[in-house]
Structure formats: C-alpha cells, structure tokens
ROBALO-686796 format. One record per residue (C-alpha): x, y, z; residue in three letters. Coordinates in steps of 0.001 Angstrom, whole numbers, plus 524288, in hexadecimal, padded with zeros to 5 digits. Example, Ala and Ser with C-alpha at 12.3 -4.5 7.8 and 13.67 -1.06 7.14 Angstrom:
8300C7EE6C81E78ALA/835667FBDC81BE4SER/
END
This chain:
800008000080000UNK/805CF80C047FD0DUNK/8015681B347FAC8UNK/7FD7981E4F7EC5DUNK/7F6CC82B657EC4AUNK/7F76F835A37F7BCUNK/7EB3783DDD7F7A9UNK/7EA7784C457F72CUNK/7DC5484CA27F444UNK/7D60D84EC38011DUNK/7CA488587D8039FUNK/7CF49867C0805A3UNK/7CB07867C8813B5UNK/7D06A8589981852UNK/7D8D48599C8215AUNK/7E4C184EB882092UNK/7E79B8497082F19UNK/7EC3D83D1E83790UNK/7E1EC8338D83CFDUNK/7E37082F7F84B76UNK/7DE2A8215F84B67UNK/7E2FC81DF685A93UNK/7E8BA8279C8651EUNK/7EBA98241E8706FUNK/7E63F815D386FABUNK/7D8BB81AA386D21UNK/7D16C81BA685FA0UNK/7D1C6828A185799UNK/7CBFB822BD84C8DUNK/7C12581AF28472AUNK/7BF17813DB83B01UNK/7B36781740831CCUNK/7AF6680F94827BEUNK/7A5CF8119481C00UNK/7966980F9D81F13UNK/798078043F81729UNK/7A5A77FF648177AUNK/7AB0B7F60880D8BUNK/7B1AE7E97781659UNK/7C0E27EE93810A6UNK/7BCBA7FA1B81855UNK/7B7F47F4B88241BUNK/7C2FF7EAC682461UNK/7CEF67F55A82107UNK/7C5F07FCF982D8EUNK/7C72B7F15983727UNK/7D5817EF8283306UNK/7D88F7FE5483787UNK/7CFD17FD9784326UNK/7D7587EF568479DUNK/7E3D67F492844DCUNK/7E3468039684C5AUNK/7DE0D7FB4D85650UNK/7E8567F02E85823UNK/7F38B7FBDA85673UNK/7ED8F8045485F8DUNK/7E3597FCD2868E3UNK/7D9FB806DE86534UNK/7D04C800A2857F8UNK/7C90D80CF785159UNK/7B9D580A9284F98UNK/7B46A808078420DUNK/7A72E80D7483D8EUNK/79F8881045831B5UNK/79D6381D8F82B16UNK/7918C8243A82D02UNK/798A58229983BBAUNK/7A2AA82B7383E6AUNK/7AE0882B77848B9UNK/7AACB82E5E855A6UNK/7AF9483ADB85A2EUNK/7BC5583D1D85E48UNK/7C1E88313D85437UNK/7C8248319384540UNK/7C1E9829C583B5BUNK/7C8E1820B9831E2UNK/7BF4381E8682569UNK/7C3C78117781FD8UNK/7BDAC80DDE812DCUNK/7B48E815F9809C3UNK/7ACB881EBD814BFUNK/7A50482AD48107BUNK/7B026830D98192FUNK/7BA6782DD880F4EUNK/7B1FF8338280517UNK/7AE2E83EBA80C6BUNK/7BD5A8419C80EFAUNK/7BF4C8414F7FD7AUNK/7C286832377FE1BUNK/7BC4482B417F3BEUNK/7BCFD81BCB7F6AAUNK/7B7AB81A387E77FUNK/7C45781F337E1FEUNK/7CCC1818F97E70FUNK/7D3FD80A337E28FUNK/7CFA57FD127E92DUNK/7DB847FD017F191UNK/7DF6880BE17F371UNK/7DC74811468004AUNK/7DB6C8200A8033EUNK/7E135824608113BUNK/7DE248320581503UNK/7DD7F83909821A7UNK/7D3A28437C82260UNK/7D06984CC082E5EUNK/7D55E84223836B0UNK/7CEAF8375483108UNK/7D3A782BD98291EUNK/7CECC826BC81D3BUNK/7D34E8195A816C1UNK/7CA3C817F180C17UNK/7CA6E80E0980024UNK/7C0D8809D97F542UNK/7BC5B7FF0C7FE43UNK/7B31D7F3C37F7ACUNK/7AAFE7E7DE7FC93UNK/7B6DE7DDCD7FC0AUNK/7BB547D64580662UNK/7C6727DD2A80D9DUNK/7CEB37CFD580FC2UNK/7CD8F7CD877FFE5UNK/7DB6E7CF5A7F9CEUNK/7D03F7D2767EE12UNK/7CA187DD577F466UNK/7CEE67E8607EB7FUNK/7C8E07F3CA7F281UNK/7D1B47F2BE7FEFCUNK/7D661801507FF6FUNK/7CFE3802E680D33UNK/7D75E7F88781221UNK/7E3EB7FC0E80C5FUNK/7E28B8099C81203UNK/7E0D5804E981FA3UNK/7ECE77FAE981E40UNK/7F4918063B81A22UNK/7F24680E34827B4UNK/7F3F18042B83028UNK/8024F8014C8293DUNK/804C580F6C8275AUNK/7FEB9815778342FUNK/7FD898098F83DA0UNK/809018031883998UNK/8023A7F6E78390DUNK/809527E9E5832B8UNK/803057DB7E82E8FUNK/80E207D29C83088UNK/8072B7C4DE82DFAUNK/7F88F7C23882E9CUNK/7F1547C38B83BD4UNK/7F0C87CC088482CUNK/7FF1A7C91F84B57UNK/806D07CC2C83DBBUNK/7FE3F7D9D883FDAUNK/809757E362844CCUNK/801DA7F09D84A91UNK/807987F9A585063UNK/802E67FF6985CF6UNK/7FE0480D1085FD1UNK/7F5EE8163886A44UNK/7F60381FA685EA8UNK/7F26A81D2184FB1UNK/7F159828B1845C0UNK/7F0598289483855UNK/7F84F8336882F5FUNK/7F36083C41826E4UNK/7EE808344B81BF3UNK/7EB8F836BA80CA8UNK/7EFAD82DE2804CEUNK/7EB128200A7FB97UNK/7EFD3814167FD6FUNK/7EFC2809217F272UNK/7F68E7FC407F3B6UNK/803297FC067EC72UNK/800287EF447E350UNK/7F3757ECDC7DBCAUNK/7F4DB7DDD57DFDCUNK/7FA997DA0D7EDCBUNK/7F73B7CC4A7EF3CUNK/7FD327C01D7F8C0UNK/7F64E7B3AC7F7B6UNK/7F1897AFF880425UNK/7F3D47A218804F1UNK/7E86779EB980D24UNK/7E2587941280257UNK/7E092785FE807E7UNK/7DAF4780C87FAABUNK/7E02D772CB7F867UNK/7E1F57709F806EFUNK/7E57F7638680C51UNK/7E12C75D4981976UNK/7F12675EE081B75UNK/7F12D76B68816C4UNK/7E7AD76EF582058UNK/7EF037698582B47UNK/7F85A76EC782683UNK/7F3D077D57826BAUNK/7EB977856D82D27UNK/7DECE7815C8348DUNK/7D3987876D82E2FUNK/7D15C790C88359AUNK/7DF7E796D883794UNK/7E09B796938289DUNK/7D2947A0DE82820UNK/7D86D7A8DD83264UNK/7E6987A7E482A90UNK/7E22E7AC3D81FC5UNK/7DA547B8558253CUNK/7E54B7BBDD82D6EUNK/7ECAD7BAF581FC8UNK/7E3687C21A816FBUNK/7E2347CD4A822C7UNK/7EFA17D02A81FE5UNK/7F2CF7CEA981249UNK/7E75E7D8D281117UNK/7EE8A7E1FF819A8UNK/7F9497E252810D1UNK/7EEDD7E59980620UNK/7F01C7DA527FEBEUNK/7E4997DBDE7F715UNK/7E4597E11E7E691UNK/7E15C7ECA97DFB2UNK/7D2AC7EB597D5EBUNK/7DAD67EF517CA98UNK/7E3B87E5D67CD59UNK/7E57C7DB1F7C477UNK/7E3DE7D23B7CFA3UNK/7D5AF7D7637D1AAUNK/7D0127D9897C62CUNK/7CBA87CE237BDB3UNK/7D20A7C4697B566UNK/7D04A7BA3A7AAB6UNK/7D7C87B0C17AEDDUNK/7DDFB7B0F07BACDUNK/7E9B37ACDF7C343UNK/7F0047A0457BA78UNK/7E55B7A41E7AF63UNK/7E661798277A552UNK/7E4B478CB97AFCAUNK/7D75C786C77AA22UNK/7DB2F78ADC79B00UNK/7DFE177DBC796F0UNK/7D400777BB79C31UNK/7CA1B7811479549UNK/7D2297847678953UNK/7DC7A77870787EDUNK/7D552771A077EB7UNK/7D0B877C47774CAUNK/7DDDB785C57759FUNK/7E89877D2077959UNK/7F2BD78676772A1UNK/7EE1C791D477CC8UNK/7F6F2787B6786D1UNK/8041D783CB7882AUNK/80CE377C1577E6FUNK/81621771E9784DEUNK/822E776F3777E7DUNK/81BA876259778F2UNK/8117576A627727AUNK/80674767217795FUNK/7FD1D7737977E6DUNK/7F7A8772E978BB4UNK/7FBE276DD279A34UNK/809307674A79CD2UNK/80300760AB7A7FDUNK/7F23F75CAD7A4D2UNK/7F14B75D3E7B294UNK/7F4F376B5F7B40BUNK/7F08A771C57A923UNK/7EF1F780677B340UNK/7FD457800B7B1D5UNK/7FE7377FAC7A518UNK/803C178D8C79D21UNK/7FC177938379110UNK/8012A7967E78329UNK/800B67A53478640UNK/8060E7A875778BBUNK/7F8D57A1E577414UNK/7EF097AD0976C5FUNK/7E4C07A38F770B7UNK/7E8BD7A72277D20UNK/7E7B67B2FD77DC4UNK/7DB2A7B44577875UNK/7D5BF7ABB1780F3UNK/7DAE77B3BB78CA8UNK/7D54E7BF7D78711UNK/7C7A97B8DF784E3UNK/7C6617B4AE79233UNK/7CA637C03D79779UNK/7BF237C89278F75UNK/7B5887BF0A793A5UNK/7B9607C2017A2D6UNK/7B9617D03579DF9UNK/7AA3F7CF4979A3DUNK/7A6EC7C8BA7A6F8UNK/7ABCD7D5A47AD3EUNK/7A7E97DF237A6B0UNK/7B04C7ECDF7ABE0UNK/7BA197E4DC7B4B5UNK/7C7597E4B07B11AUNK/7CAF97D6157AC99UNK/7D8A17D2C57A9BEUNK/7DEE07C53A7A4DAUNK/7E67C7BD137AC0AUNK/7F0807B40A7A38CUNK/7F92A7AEC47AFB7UNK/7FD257A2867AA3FUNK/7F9C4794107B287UNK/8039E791547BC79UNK/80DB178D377B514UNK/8190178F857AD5BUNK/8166F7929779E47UNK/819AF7861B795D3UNK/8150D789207890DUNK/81F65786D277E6AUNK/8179378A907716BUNK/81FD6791D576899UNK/8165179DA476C8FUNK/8175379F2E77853UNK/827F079B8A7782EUNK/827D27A65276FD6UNK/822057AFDC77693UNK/82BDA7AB9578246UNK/8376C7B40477980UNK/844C47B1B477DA8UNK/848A27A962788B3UNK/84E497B0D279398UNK/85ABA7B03F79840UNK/859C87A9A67A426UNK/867E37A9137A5C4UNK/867617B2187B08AUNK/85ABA7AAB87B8A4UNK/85F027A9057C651UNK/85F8D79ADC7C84CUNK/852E8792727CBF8UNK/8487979B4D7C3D0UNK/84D44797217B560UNK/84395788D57B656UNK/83863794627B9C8UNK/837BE799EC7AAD8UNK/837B178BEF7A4C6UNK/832177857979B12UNK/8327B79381794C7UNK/833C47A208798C9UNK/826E67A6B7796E9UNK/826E57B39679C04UNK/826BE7BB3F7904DUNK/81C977B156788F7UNK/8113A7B3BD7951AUNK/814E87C27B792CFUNK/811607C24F78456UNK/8062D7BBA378897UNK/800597C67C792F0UNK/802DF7CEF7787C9UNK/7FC0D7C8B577B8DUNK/7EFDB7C7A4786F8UNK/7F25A7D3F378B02UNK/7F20F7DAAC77DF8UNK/7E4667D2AE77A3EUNK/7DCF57D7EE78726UNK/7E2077E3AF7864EUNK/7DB267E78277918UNK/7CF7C7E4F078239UNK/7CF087EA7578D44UNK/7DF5C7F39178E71UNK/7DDEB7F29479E5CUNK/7DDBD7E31279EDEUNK/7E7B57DD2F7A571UNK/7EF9A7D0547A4A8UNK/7F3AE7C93A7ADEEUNK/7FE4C7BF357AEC3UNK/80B0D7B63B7B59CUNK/817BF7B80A7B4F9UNK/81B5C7AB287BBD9UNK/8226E7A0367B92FUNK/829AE79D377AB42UNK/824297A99F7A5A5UNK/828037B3397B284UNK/834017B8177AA03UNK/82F6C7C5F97A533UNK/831057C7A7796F4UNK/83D217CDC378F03UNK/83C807DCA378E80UNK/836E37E17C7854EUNK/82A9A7DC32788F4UNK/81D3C7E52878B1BUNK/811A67E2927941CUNK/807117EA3A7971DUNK/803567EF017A491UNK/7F6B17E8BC7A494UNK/7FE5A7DA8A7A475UNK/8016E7D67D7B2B9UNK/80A627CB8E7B542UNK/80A1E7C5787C192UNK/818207C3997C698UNK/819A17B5347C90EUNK/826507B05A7CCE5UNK/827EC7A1567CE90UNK/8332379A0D7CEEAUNK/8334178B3E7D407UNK/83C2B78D027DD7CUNK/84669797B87DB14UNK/843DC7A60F7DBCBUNK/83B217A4B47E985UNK/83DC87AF427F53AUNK/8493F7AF7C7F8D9UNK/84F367B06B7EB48UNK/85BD07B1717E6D5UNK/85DB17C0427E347UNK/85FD97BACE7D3A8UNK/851DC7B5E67D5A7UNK/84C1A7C30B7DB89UNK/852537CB2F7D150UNK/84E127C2EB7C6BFUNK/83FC87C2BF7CA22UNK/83F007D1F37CCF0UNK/8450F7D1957BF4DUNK/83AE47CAC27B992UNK/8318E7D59B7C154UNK/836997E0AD7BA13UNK/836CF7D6AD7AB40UNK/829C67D83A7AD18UNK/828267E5C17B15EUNK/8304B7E8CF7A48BUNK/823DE7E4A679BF2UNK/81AED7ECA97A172UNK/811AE7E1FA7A9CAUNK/80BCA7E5597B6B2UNK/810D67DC757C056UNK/809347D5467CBC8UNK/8139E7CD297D542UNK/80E017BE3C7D777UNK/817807B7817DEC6UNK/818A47A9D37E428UNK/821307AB4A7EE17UNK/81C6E7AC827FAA7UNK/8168779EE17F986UNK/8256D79A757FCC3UNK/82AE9797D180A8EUNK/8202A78E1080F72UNK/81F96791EF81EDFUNK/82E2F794C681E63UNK/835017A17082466UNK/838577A46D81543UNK/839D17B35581363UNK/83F527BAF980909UNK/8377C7C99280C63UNK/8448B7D1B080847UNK/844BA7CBC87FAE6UNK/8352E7C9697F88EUNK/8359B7D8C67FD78UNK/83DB57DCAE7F2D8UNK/837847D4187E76AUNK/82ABA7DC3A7EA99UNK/82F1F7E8137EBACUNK/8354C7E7717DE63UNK/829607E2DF7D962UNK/8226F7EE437DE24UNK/82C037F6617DA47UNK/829D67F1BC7CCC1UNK/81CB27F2757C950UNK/8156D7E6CE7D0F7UNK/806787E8AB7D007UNK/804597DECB7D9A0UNK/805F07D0D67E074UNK/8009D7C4217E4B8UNK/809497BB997ED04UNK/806637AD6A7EC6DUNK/805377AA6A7F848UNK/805EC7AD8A805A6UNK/80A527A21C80CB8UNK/808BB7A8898193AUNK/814567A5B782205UNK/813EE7B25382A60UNK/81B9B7ADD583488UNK/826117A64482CF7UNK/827FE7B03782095UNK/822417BC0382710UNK/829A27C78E81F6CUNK/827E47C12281406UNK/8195A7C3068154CUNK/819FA7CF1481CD3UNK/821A47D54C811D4UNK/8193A7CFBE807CDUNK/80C987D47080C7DUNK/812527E35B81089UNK/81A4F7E52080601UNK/80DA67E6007FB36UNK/80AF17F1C28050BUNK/817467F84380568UNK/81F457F5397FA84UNK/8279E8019C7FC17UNK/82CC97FD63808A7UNK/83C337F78580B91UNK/838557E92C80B47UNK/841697EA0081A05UNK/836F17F3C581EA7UNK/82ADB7EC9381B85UNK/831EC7E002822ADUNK/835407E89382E45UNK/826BA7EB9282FFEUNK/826807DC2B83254UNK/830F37DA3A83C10UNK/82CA67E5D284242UNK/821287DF8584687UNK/827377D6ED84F25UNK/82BC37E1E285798UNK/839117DE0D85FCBUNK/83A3B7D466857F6UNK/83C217DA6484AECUNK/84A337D82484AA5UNK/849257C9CD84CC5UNK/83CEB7C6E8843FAUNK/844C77CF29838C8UNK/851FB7C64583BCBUNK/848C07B98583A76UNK/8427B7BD0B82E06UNK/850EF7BF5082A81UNK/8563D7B32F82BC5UNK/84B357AC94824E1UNK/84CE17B6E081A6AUNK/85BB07B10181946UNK/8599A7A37381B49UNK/84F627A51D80F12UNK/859877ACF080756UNK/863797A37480A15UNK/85B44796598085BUNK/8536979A687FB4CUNK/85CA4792677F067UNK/85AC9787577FAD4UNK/84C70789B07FA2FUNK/84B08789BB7ED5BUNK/8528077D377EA65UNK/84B7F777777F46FUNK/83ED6778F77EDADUNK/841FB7773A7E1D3UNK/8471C769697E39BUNK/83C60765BB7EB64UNK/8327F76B787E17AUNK/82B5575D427E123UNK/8234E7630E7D619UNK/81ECA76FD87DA65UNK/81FFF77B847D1F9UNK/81D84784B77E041UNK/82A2A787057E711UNK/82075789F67F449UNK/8198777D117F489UNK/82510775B97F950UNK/829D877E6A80323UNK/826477730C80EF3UNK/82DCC769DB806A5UNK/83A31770EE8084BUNK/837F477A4A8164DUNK/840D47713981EC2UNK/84C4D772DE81322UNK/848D17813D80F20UNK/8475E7850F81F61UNK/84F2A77A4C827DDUNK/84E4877887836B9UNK/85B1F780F28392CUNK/854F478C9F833A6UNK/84B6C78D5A83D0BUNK/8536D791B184B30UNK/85AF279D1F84636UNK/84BB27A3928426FUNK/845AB79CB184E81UNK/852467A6268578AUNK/84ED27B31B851CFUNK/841237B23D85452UNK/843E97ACC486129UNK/849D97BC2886268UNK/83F647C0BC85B2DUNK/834F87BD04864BEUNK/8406F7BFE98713CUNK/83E9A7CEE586B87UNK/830407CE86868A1UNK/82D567C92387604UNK/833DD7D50487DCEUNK/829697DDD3876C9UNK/81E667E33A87E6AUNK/814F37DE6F87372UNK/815047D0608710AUNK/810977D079862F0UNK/8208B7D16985F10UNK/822DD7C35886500UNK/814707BD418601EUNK/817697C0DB851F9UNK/826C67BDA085486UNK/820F37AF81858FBUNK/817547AFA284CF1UNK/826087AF92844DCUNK/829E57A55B84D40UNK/81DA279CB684BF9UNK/8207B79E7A83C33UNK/82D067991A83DF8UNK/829B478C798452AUNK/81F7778B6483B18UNK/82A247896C83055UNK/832817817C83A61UNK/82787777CA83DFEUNK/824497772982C82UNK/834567742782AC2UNK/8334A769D5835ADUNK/827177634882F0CUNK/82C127667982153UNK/83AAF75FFD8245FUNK/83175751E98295EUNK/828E97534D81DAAUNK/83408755998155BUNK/83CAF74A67819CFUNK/83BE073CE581255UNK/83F657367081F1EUNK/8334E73C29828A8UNK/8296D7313D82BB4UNK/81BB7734BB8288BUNK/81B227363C8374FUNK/824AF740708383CUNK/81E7D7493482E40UNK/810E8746D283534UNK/816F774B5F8402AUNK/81C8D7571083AD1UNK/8116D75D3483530UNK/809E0759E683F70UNK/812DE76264848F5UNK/812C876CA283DF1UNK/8023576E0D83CDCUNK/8031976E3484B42UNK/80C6A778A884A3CUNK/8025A77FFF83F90UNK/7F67577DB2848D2UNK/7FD447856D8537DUNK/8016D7915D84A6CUNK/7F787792DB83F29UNK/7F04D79FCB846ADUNK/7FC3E7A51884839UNK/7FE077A9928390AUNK/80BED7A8338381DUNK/8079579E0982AEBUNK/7FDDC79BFE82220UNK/7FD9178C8B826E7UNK/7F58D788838183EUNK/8016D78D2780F89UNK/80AD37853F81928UNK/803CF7796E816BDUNK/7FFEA77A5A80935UNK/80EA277C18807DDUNK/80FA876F0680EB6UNK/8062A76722808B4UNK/80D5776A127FB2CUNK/81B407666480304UNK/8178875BAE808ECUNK/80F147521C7FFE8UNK/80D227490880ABFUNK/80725752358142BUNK/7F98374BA58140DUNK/7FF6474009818DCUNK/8050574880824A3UNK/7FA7F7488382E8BUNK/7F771741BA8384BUNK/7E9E973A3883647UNK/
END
C-alpha cells in the first residue's frame, strides 16, 4: 500500500487537524458507520475498534449515522457515510481498492467505494475501506501481523493514540497480490487425516490464516486481469483433446514419430497444443466471442496458458517458429534438462501474438493471457514486440536446481530472463512455485527472496500469486513474514521490514535474529546438497516439494538441531526477564516450530531407513501425531500441507497406523 495522489481539493472553510482517538486511557473517539453499512465496512470498523482497544485498553464505540458522537468525543466515519460526502468525499469515484484518508475539523474519514462482497474474499474487489484502516493502524498504531492469530499480532501499547493530519489516497501497489492459502483437504486419506489437523483446528486454521493474509491486503484490483473474466482459464486446453481430438488432431502436438495427440492416453491434460496451428487460433478466438456475447459490456479476455507441461510439439511449424537455438553455453548448471525437448519460448510468444492480433481487430482493450514456465520460460531474442495488453505470468520451474537458496549464477539468470521479457513490451504478473519448498523445515532464504521481489517490482510487475503457502510460521517465519509485508511496502530495505519481525520478540530480538541466521546459512550452505538430494530421489515426480519427507533426515540431520535449540534457549532467557510475557510465549511458539521439524526428521530418518521394522515406523508416527495433537491450536503449521507432504513421501503411510 502506498500513497498515489495527495489531495488539495478540500472545501475553502475545512479545517486540516489531528484526531485524538485515546488520551489518557479513555476514548476520544467513536466510530460511525453508514445507515446502511456494506459488511467491508463494518468489518474494516470492528478491526479499528479491536485494535485501539487491545493497544490502548480503551475500545471506541461504533454506531450508525443518523447517530452522531456523543458530546465531548471525535468521530471516525469508516466507509461511504453521508459525512464523507458532506465533507466533498465522493465514495462513487473512487477505484475498488483506493481508500481516501482525510482529517477534517478533527474528525477522521477512511472512506472507500465499499460493495456487498464478503470482506474475508481475496475476490472482494471493493476493499478500499479496509485497506484504509490497515494503513492507520501500521502507520499510526504501529501495529504488525507476524503469523496468523492473536499471538503473531504485535500492538503496541498506549494511554494516548492520535491520528496526524491526514489528506491523502491510498491504493495498493500491485493490481494482483495473491498467496495460495493451502487450506484444501481434497483427496484426503484416513492417514492423511491422522496425519493433519483435526477438523476443527483446520476451520479455525484457516480463519486465523485468511484474517491475516487479508491484513496484508491480499485481495485484486476489478480491472485486474485476475478479476475480470476469461475464456479459458488457468491450464486452458486440458479437456481440448477430448472435445476436439478427433475432428482437429493437427490443432495438437506432433511427436517425433508423427503421431498428433497425447504421449501418454492416460494423461492427455498434459499434453501441449500445436500453437503455430491457424486452426488454432481461430478456434481460440471463436470461443472467446461466444463468452463475449454471454456478457454483454464486461470486459472478457483469453486465457492461452498452456496444460501443465512442457511443449513437445516437433512439426516443422511450430520448430520454426522456435528461431535459433540459444546459446545455452552460459546456463548455470542443473537448469539446461528444464528447456528440453525444445526451447519454446519464442514459439508460445508468436503464438500470444497471432491471438493477440485476431482479438484485437475486435474488441483493441482485450487482453491475453499466458505462461512463461517450463521449456518455453526463455524470453525471446530481441528484437521481439509484444503488446501491453499480453500478460505473461512469470513461471519459473526447474526440477530441482534453481530453488531458494540459489547459487547467485541462478538468481542472476532468472532476473535476466525478467527483464528478456520486459524488453518485448509484455506486462508481467510473478507466479512462482516456490514457497511450496521446505516441507516443515527451518528453510529460509528472506535476504535473497527479498531481493528477487524487489527487482521485480522495480521492473514493471503488475502482480503475483504464490503457489502456496505451506504455512510453517514457526519454523520459516521471516520467510512468510517478509512475503506477506513486503506486497505492502516494497520500497522498504528488505533488513528493515525483517527488523519489524525480530522486533516483536522484544529482549529477545537479538537472539531470534541470530537463529534465523544460522538457518539462513545452513540453507545457503546445504542447497547443492539439497538439490542433488532430490533429484536422485525423484522416484518419478516432476515436483521438487513432494518429496521433501523423503529426504528431511539427509537435507536437516540430528546434529543440526542443538546449535538452534542453544540460541533460543537465550532467546527465551532474555524474553523471560521482560515485564510482559508475550516476548517468551511467541519466543516458545519458535521453539515449538523447531521440535516440530525435529520430531518429522526423527520419524522421517525410521520411515526412510530400509532396515526399520514395520513396528518401528508405527511407532514413530505414532509419537509424531501425538506430538501434532498437542500443538495444532498453536498455529506455528498448517498440519494438512505437512501431511499431504508425507503421504506423497512415504507410499506406505496407510499401512502406518495402528488398527
């Protein structure tokens, strides 16, 4: 969130002034809301209200307009009150997401273009009231989310709380700001379910979760491409073969022994199109002015992201519409088997064009939407145009090189590829994979993740959409921390934004910064290791992340453990001598993380071994869902991602319980 237009617009006679929400410990403030309040409003009004009142023991009253404050007390209009419009703010004219925050004769006005959506929807595109209210409390209140829950939920305390002069609007910096929550338990087993959370604890997770990620805005902008509607959608050709196989077989891939269609019957959602196919194209463009005449006056754009999987067509078409090989001479080592059978970066390029150019003689605002991932991530040759309207989604995969921590070869070479694409003209939305890595694992890497996304912001990112949270809070904490604040303040030192973390543990800042640290190292230090590990033990997965259990004990072996376990034994020495004991509870919610990824080595090294009886692995993950029964209200995990992790490790697990 950051300032984009400072108002000089206010009435002749308004008067610009503070607002003095507490003094003294007692209310000077209280909340008014529209007559008939839309629920973002209400919500972003309960979230002030909760927050003043946790900071300063002192919780302002909320009421409805006609009411006004009693006398004596401020107001603070939240939302679209006759108020705001009375003081020349016009709700109506403003974006989904802006906010406007304006102090006028002593009274403070946070007022969006609020709609009927539900505020906990990361598809609620009329959030600006929210937003605005986020922005005091981090601004005025100095208010930080650490991790989901009451507990990651840093506020500072105060007998006093005044607001600034104010007149200003507020907009979040990306269209798109999107982590995938990781809270699906589709395709669970009974195992799984041991395994994981109970029920219950994995509702109250994932509101605890969703609470938070909204805090950080993660929501979308309605003109972003995100929002609006698509034809197609997400891996758009995955039922073609299927409905079109028989008729148009040359609109699908050639394999180098002629045959069209999929390598494997079985799979044909992975198979890749023939995107240098006119048939193609056509077809695209038909479907997508059908979908146009469904909705009449929406914006519809067309989504060509190609099935999840590399590009394999080897018609002389589409090979020539590759161009030149690169030189891959210079590929740091372990990405070059990523770009094979072919380089197809410049071929799916062409293709978004040739689309492009078809829709546009429609309707000139459509926009196209497509991957950069896998063998056709390389950005094309310069000189090579695009148009604005095309948005590639920034996809980098590799098997099992190229994962944080990378080598710096690796880093450079990817932002490299960034600015390949920037050169053509594309907008660029950032769809990573990578914070599905690490299983439960203290695996950080904040100070190079920091700078990847800062260049990418520097450089034109519209937007993102991590896939997906896994949710270790306790174990990876500034990863997450870092990854959630910096969409907010992407300006900021990546050191300062971590600092706001290890602040929050008080006395114990020093320590908690020295134990992130040495994880930070150990990860540096370990990554070729990791990534040889996996790769040898890919057992047929194409997803680096699915294996993690498979290799924890190697990756994270018992001696690694007691150097971490001695600085937050100092951690929680300093946080103890503090008056407040909320230092040492969150400096034991770090240490609870950490015997969380002890107790899953332990199991994982029985598992693993050839020579453990089936008793011995019974046993062990026994002691380990004990372990999870005891800690899974605590939030330092998201339990589900832990064991789905597992059940793909471990093939045997359903054979692990005791009847």
């Amino acid at each position: 969130m950051h300032s984009v237009l400072l108002l000089a617009i206010l009435a002749p006679l308004t008067a610009v002034s503070g607002v003095p929400m507490v003094v003294d410990g007692a209310p000077a403030a209280v909340i008014v809301l529209p007559a008939d309040a839309a629920p973002i409003a209400v919500y972003a009004a309960e979230e002030l209200a909760e927050h003043i009142g946790k900071a300063s023991g002192a919780r302002p009253g909320i009421l409805n307009e006609p009411l006004s404050p009693p006398p004596g007390l401020k107001a603070v209009y939240v939302g679209a009150t006759q108020a705001a419009r009375d003081a020349g703010i016009h709700p109506e004219m403003l974006a989904g997401e802006e906010s406007v925050l304006r102090t006028v004769d002593g009274n403070l006005f946070i007022v969006g273009n609020d709609g009927p959506g539900d505020p906990l929807s990361f598809g609620n595109t009329r959030s600006g009231t929210l937003w605005g209210v986020y922005e005091i409390l981090e601004r005025d209140l100095g208010v930080r989310w650490l991790w989901p829950g009451e507990l990651g939920t840093q506020i500072p305390h105060a007998r006093d709380i005044s607001i600034p002069p104010l007149d200003e609007t507020v907009t979040p910096r990306f269209l798109v700001r999107s982590q995938r929550p990781g809270l699906g338990r589709h395709g669970f087993t009974e195992g799984n379910e041991r395994m994981s959370f109970t029920t219950e604890n994995a509702a109250r997770y994932g509101h605890d979760q969703t609470v938070f990620l909204r805090r950080h805005r993660m929501g979308c902008s309605e003109n972003s491409h995100r929002a609006q509607r698509r034809s197609g959608g997400g891996h758009a050709f995955t039922g073609w073969w299927e409905r079109y196989g028989a008729e148009h077989p040359e609109w699908f891939q050639m394999l180098p022994d002629g045959r069209r269609g999929p390598e494997d019957p079985m799979r044909p959602d992975r198979m890749s199109m023939c995107v240098s196919s006119p048939g193609l194209h056509a077809k695209v463009v038909e479907l997508w002015m059908e979908e146009r005449a469904k909705h009449p006056g929406e914006p519809v754009n067309i989504d060509l992201s190609e099935n999840d999987g590399s590009a394999f067509c080897v018609c002389d078409a589409c090979r020539a519409w590759d161009g030149p090989p690169p030189d891959t001479a210079g590929l740091p080592p372990g990405l070059e088997r990523s770009f094979e059978p072919v380089q197809a970066g410049t071929r799916y390029a062409r293709f978004a064009k040739e689309v492009h150019r078809l829709a546009s003689a429609i309707d000139s605002e459509v926009k196209v939407i497509y991957y950069a991932y896998l063998n056709y991530f390389w950005a094309p040759p310069q000189p090579f145009e695009m148009s604005p309207n095309i948005i590639i989604e920034f996809v980098p995969w590799f098997r099992w090189a190229g994962w944080f921590p990378r080598t710096d070869a690796e880093h450079e070479w990817i932002k490299e590829q960034w600015l390949g694409w920037r050169r053509t003209g594309v907008s660029i939305h950032y769809r990573p994979n990578w914070f599905l890595d690490g299983y439960t694992m203290p695996l950080v890497y904040m100070h190079q993740f920091g700078d990847a996304f800062q260049f990418y912001a520097r450089n034109g990112m519209i937007g993102t959409d991590f896939d997906s949270l896994q949710g270790q809070w306790a174990a990876q904490g500034p990863n997450l921390y870092l990854l959630s604040r910096i969409h907010v303040r992407p300006e900021m030192p990546v050191e300062d934004l971590l600092e706001e973390y290890y602040a929050a543990f008080g006395p114990a800042a020093g320590e908690v910064k020295a134990y992130f640290t040495y994880w930070e190292d150990y990860a540096i230090g370990n990554s070729p290791r990791a990534a040889e590990a996996i790769r040898s033990r890919r057992d047929g997965h194409f997803r680096r992340y699915a294996l993690y259990a498979l290799v924890a004990d190697e990756l994270y072996p018992a001696e690694v453990f007691p150097p971490a376990e001695a600085i937050l034994a100092k951690a929680l020495e300093a946080a103890g001598a503090d008056a407040d004991p909320v230092y040492a509870e969150r400096v034991r919610f770090l240490q609870q993380g950490l015997a969380h990824a002890k107790q899953c080595v332990a199991t994982a090294s029985v598992v693993n071994s050839p020579d453990a009886t089936m008793a011995e692995k019974k046993a062990a993950i026994a002691e380990l869902v004990r372990m999870r029964r005891s800690l899974e209200h605590t939030n330092i995990a998201n339990m589900d991602r832990a064991a789905i992790i597992e059940a793909d490790s471990w093939k045997e697990i359903e054979g692990l319980f005791e009847p």
